[in-house]
C-alpha positions as CSV (number, residue, x, y, z in Angstrom):
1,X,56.9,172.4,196.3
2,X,60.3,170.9,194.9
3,X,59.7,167.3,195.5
4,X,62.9,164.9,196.2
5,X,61.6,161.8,197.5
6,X,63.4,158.7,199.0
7,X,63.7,156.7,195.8
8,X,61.2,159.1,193.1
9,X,63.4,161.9,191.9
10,X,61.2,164.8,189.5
11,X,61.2,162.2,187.3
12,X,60.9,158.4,188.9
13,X,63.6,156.1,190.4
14,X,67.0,156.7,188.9
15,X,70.1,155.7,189.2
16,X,73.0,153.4,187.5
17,X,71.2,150.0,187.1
18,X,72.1,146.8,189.2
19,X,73.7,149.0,191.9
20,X,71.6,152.1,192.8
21,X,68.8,150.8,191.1
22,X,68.7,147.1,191.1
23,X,66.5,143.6,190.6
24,X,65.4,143.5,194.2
25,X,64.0,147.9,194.1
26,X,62.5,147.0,190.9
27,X,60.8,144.1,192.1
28,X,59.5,146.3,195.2
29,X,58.9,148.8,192.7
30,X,56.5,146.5,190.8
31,X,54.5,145.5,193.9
32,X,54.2,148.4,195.5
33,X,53.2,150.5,192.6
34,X,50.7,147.6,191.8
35,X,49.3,147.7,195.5
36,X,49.0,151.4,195.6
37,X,47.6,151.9,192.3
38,X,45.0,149.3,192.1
39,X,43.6,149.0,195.3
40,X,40.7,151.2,194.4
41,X,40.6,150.3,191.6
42,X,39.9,146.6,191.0
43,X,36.2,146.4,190.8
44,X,36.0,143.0,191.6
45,X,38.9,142.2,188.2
46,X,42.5,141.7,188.3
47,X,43.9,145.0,187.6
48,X,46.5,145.5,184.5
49,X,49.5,147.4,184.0
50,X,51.2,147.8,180.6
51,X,54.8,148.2,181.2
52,X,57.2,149.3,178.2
53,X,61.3,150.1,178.4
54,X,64.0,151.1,176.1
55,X,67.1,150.2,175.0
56,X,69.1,149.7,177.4
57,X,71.0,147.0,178.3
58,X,69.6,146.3,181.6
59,X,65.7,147.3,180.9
60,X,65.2,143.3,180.2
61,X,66.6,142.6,183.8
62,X,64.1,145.5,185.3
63,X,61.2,144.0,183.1
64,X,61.2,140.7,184.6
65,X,62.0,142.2,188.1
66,X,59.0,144.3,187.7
67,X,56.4,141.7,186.3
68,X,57.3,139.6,189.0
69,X,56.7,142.1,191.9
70,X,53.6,143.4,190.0
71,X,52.1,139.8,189.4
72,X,53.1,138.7,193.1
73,X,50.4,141.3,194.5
74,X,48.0,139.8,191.7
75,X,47.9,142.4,189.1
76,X,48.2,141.0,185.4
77,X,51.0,142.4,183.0
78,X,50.8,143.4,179.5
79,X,54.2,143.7,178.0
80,X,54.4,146.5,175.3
81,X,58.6,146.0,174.5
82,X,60.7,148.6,172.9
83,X,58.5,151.9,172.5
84,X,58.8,155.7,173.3
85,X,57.3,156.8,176.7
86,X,54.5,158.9,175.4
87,X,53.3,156.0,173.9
88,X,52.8,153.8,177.4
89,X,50.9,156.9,178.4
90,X,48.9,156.9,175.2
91,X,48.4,153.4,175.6
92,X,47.6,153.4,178.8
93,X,44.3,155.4,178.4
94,X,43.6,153.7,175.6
95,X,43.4,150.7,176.7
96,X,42.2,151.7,180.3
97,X,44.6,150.2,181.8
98,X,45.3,150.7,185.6
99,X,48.9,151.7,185.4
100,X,52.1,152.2,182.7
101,X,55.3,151.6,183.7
102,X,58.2,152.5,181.9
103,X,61.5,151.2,182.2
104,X,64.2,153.9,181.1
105,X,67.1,156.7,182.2
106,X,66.0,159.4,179.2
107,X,68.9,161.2,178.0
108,X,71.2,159.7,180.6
109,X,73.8,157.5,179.7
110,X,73.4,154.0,178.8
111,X,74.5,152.6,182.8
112,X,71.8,154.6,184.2
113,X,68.5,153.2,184.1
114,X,65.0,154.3,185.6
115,X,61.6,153.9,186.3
116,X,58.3,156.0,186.1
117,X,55.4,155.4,186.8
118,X,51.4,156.7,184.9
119,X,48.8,156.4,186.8
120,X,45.5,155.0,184.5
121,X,44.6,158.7,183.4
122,X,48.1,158.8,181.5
123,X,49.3,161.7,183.9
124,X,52.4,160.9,185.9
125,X,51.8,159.9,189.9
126,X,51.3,162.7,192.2
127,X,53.1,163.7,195.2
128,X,51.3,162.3,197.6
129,X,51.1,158.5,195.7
130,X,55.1,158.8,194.9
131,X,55.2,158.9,198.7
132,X,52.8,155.9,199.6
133,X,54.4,153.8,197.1
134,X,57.8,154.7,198.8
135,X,56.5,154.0,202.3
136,X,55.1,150.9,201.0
137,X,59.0,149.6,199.5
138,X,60.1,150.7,203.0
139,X,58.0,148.8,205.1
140,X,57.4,145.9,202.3
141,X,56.4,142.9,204.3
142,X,53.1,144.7,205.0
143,X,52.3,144.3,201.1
144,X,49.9,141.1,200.8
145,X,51.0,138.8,198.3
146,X,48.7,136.5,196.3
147,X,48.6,132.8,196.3
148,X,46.9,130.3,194.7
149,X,45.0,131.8,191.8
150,X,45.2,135.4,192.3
151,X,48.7,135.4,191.3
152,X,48.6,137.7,188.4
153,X,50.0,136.7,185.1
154,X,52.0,138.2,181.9
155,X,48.8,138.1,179.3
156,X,49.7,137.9,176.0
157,X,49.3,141.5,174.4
158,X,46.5,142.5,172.2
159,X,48.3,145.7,171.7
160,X,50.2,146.4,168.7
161,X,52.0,149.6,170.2
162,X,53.9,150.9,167.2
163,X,51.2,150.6,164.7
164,X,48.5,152.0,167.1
165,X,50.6,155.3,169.0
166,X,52.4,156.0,165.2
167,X,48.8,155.9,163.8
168,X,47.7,158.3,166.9
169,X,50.3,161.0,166.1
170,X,49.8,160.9,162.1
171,X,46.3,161.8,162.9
172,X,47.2,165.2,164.9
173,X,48.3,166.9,161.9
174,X,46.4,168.4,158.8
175,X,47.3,166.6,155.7
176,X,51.1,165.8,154.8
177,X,55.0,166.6,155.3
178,X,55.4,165.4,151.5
179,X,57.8,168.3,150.2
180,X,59.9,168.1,153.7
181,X,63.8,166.9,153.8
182,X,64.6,165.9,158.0
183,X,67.7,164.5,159.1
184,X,66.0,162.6,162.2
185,X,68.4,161.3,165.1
186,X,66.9,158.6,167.1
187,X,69.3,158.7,169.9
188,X,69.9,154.7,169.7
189,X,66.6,154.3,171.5
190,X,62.9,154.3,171.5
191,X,62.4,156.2,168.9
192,X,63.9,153.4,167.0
193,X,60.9,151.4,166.9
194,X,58.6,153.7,165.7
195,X,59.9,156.6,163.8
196,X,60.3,155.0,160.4
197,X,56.7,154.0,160.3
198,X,55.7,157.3,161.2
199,X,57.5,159.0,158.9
200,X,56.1,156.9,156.2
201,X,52.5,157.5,157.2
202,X,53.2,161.4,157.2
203,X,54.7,161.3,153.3
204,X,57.9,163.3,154.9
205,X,60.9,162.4,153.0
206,X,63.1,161.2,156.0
207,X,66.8,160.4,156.9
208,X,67.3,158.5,160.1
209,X,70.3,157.9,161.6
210,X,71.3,156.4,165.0
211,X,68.7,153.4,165.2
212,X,70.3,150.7,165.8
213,X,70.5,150.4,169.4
214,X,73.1,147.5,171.0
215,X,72.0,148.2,174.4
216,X,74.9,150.6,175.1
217,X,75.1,152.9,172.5
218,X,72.1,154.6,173.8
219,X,72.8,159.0,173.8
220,X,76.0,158.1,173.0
221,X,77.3,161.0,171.3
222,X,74.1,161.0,169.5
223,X,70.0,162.3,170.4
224,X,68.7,166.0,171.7
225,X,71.8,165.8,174.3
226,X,74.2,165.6,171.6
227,X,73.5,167.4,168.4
228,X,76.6,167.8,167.1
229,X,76.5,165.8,163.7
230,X,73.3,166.0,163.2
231,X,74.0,170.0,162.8
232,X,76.6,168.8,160.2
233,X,74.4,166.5,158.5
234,X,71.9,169.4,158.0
235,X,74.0,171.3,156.9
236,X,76.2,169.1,154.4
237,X,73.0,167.5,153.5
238,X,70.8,170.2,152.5
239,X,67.6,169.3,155.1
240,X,65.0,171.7,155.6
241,X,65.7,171.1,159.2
242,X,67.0,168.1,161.6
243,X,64.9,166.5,164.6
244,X,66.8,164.9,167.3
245,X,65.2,163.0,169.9
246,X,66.3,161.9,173.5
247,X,66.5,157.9,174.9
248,X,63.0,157.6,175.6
249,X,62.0,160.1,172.7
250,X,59.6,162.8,175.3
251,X,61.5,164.9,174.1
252,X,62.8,166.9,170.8
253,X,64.9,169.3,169.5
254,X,65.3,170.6,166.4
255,X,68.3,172.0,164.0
256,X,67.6,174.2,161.4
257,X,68.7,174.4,157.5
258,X,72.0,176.1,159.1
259,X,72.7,173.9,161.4
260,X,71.8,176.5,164.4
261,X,69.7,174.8,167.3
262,X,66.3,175.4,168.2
263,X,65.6,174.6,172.3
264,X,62.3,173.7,174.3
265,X,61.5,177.8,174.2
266,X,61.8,178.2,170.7
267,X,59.3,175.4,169.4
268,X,57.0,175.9,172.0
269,X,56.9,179.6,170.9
270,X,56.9,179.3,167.2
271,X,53.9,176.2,168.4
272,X,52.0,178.9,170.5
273,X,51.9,181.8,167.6
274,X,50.4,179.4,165.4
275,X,48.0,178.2,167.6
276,X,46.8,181.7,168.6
277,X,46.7,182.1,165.1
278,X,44.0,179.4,164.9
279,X,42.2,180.4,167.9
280,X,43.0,177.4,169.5
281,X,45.7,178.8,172.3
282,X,43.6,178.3,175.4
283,X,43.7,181.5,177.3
284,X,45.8,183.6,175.0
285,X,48.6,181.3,177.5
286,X,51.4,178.9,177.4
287,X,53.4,177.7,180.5
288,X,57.1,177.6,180.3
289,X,59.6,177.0,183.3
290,X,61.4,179.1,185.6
291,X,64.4,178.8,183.5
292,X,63.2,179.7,180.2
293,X,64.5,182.3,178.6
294,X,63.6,186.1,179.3
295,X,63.6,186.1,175.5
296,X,60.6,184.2,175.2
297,X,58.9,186.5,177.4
298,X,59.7,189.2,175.6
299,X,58.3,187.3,172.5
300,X,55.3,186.6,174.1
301,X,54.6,189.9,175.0
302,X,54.9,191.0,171.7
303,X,52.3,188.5,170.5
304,X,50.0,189.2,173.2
305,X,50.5,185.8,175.0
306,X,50.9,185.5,178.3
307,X,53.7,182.8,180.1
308,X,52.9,180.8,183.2
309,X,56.0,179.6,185.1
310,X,56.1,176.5,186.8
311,X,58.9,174.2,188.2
312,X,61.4,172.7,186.4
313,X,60.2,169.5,185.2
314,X,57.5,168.3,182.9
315,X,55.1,167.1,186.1
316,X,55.5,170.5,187.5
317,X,54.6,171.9,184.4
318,X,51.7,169.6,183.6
319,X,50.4,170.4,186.9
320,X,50.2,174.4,186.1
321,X,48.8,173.7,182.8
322,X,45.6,171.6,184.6
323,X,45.1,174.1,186.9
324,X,44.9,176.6,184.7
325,X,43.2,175.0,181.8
326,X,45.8,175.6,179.3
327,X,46.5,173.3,176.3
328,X,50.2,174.0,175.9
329,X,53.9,174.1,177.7
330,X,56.5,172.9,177.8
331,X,60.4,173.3,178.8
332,X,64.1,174.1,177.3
333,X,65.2,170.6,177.4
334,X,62.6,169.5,174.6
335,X,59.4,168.5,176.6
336,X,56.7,169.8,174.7
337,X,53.1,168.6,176.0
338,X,50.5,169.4,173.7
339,X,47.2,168.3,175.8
340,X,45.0,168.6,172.8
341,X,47.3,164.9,172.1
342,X,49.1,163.6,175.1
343,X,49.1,163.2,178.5
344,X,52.9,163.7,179.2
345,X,55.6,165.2,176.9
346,X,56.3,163.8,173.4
347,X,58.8,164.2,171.2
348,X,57.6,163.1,168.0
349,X,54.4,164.8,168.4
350,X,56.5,168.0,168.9
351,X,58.1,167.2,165.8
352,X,55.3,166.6,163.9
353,X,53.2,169.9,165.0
354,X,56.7,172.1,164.3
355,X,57.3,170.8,160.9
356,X,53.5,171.0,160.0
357,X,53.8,174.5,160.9
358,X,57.1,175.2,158.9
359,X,55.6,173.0,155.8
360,X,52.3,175.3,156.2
361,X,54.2,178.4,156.2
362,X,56.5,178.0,153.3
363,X,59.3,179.8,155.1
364,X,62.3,178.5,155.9
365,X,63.0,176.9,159.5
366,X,65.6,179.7,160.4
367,X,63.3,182.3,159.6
368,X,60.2,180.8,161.5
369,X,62.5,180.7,164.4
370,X,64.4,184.0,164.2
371,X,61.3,186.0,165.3
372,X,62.1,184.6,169.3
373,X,65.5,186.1,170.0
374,X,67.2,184.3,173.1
375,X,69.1,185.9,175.8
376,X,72.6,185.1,176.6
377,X,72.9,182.0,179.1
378,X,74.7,179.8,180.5
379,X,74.2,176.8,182.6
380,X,77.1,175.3,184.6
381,X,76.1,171.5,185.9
382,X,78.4,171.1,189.2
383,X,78.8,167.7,191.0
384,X,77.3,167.8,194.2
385,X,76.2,164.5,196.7
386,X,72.7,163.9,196.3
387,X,72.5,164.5,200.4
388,X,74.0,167.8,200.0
389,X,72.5,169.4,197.4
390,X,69.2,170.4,198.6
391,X,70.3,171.9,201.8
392,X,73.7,174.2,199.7
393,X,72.0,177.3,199.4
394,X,72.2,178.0,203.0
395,X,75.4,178.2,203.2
396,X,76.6,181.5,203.8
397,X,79.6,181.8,201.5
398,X,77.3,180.2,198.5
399,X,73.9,182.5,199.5
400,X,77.0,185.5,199.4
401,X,78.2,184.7,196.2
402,X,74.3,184.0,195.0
403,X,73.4,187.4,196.0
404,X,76.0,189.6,194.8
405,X,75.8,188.4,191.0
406,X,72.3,188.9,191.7
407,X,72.5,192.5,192.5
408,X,75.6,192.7,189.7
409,X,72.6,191.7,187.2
410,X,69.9,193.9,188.5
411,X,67.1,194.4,186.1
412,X,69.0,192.9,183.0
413,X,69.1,189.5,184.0
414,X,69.0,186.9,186.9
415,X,70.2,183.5,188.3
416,X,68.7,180.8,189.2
417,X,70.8,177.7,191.7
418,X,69.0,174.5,191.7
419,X,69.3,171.2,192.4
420,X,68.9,168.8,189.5
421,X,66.2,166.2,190.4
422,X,67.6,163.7,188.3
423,X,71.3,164.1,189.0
424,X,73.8,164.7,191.9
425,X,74.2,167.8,190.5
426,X,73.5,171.7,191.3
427,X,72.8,173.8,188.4
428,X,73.9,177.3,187.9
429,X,71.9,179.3,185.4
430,X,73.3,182.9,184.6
431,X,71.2,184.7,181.8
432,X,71.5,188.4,181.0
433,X,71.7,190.7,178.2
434,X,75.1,190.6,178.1
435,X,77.5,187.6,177.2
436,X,80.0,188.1,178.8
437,X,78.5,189.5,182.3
438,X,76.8,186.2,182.3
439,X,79.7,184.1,181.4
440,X,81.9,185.3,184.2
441,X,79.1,185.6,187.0
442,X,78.0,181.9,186.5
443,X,81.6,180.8,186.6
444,X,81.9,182.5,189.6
445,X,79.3,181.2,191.4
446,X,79.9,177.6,190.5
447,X,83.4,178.0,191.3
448,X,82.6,178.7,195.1
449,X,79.9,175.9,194.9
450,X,82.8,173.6,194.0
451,X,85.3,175.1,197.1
452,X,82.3,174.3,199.9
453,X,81.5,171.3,198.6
């Protein structure tokens, strides 16, 4: 089931900071998610939530909005700053913490800001506890706030969350990246923090550019969203390859010697061929979304692997891989999630487990990546209210226009109309062996989306 909640989009409250998302949500935020989450699980202690953010310029106004909801309902705080969101996940088991919060838009631009929320097994909240923290924000005076001495507090940390989560992912690869050349693009944000360090600790000769974040310049023309000069750096530069993560850094993408990129599909395929190779793809299986390319099917079925599809988004696809008991998935955009590692997606683990594989190999990055050949596609964002979008499909001049490029397609490709669950947008994927079939059909269809909208 697509969930679109009242405030929790696919992946947590959204919107541009101080007027969709405000002091005054993030402060109900707090409590609620404080209530909900630690009811249970108290044990007779004040619970604790670590909460990290990027770099935005208005995570520091969410922070303090959220400590002070969360400590009003008597939980204590531990604050972990600047730091990728994998790593509050990480650091959330770790330290067995109730709850991490993270304060951050992704790849969005720098206006935007966001929260979501990991529960204390580092998984993000399910359905069903997105919706009782939303009926608690709605009906907020029923929340019971502390006095006296159960007012929770901001403790001082005892974490040191670069040194401990960098440390974590050095130790998920065999031996070193010494003999590597990456142009690495920190997208102006979390990534900031830790990626030098890391880089360091793996021997990989590293360039890093756009890490110096001024609370604006976050994705700005820069990270997975926007790879533009890091392709001409590679290139111009002579890399072995180029790693470019997103705001938050869940997610990665990576340029090759040529400058070509490499999506979500292709490192989780070259990922799952050498893990099969090991013996240590669980199930012979990896689960992808439903808009992954038919191209990686068709590589899969060469290598005897088998593709789950789940939703689009990393929850969705989290969810599949429990249920089945597989190790790996992941999607286009860059969210890998290797469970051997993490509980969530994590682009610098994915970066680390692809270049270890490409050192390993001694081939080139283009030629690891040439075996998965992608279909032809073409996704076409269009702007659509956030009230309209889940209902558009009934329409009957957009379900026409839906079917008939459909049935144009027939066996050699398909389309896929969704809404984004970030975004007031509706996305049109066309994919299809040929170009320009594909080009013209999803023009088409987004065209009448635009007329009825």
């Amino acid at each position: 089931m697509f969930h679109l909640g009242r405030y929790f989009g696919t992946d947590g409250v959204r919107g541009v900071a101080n007027s969709e998302l405000d002091a005054l949500l993030a402060f109900k935020i707090g409590a609620a998610a404080a209530y909900a989450l630690t009811q249970e699980s108290a044990h007779g202690r004040k619970a604790k939530l670590l909460i990290g953010k990027d770099t935005r310029v208005s995570s520091d106004m969410l922070e303090n909005a959220l400590v002070a909801g969360t400590c009003s309902v008597g939980a204590d705080v531990e604050l972990l700053g600047v730091i990728p969101t994998p790593a509050v996940a990480f650091l959330t088991i770790k330290h067995k913490a109730d709850a991490g919060i993270v304060i951050s838009a992704s790849h969005n631009s720098f206006e935007y800001n966001g929260i979501k929320i990991f529960a204390g097994n580092g998984y993000k909240l399910p359905d069903e506890t997105e919706a009782r923290i939303e009926d608690l924000i709605d009906d907020f005076e029923s929340i019971p706030k502390m006095t006296h001495e159960k007012i929770g507090r901001v403790l001082k940390s005892e974490i040191d969350p670069v040194v401990e989560y960098t440390d974590h992912l050095a130790d998920t690869i065999k031996g070193d990246l010494s003999g590597l050349r990456v142009a690495v693009d920190c997208a102006n944000g979390s990534s900031s923090t830790t990626v030098e360090r890391l880089m360091r600790l793996v021997e990989c000769k590293a360039e890093i550019r756009f890490y110096e974040p001024d609370g604006i310049n976050i994705n700005d023309n820069c990270g997975s969203t926007h790879l533009g000069q890091l392709k001409e750096r590679v290139r111009s530069g002579n890399f072995d390859l180029g790693v470019a993560f997103d705001g938050d850094a869940d997610r990665c993408l990576i340029v090759d010697e040529t400058g070509e990129e490499l999506d979500g599909d292709r490192i989780m395929a070259v990922c799952a061929a050498h893990m099969k190779k090991e013996g240590k793809l669980r199930g012979g299986a990896f689960v992808a979304t439903i808009l992954s390319n038919m191209g990686l099917h068709a590589y899969a079925d060469k290598n005897g692997m088998k593709i789950e599809c789940s939703n689009v988004g990393d929850r969705y696809v989290l969810e599949m891989m429990l249920k089945k008991g597989y190790i790996l998935g992941g999607e286009q955009s860059g969210h890998v999630i290797f469970l051997e590692y993490a509980s969530t997606g994590d682009g610098e683990l994915t970066a680390l487990q692809f270049m270890s594989i490409l050192k390993a190999s001694g081939k080139k990055c283009s030629e690891i990546a040439a075996e998965v050949e992608p279909w032809p596609q073409l996704m076409i964002n269009v702007k659509v209210p956030n009230d309209k979008k889940a209902t558009l499909q009934q329409l009957p001049e957009v379900k026409a226009a839906i079917d008939a490029a459909s049935a144009e397609l027939g066996n050699n490709g398909r389309i896929l109309v969704r809404p984004s669950g970030t975004e007031a947008l509706v996305r049109v994927m066309v994919e299809g062996t040929n170009s320009e079939q594909v080009d013209t059909l999803a023009k088409k269809v987004a065209k009448v989306i635009e007329s009825v909208v």
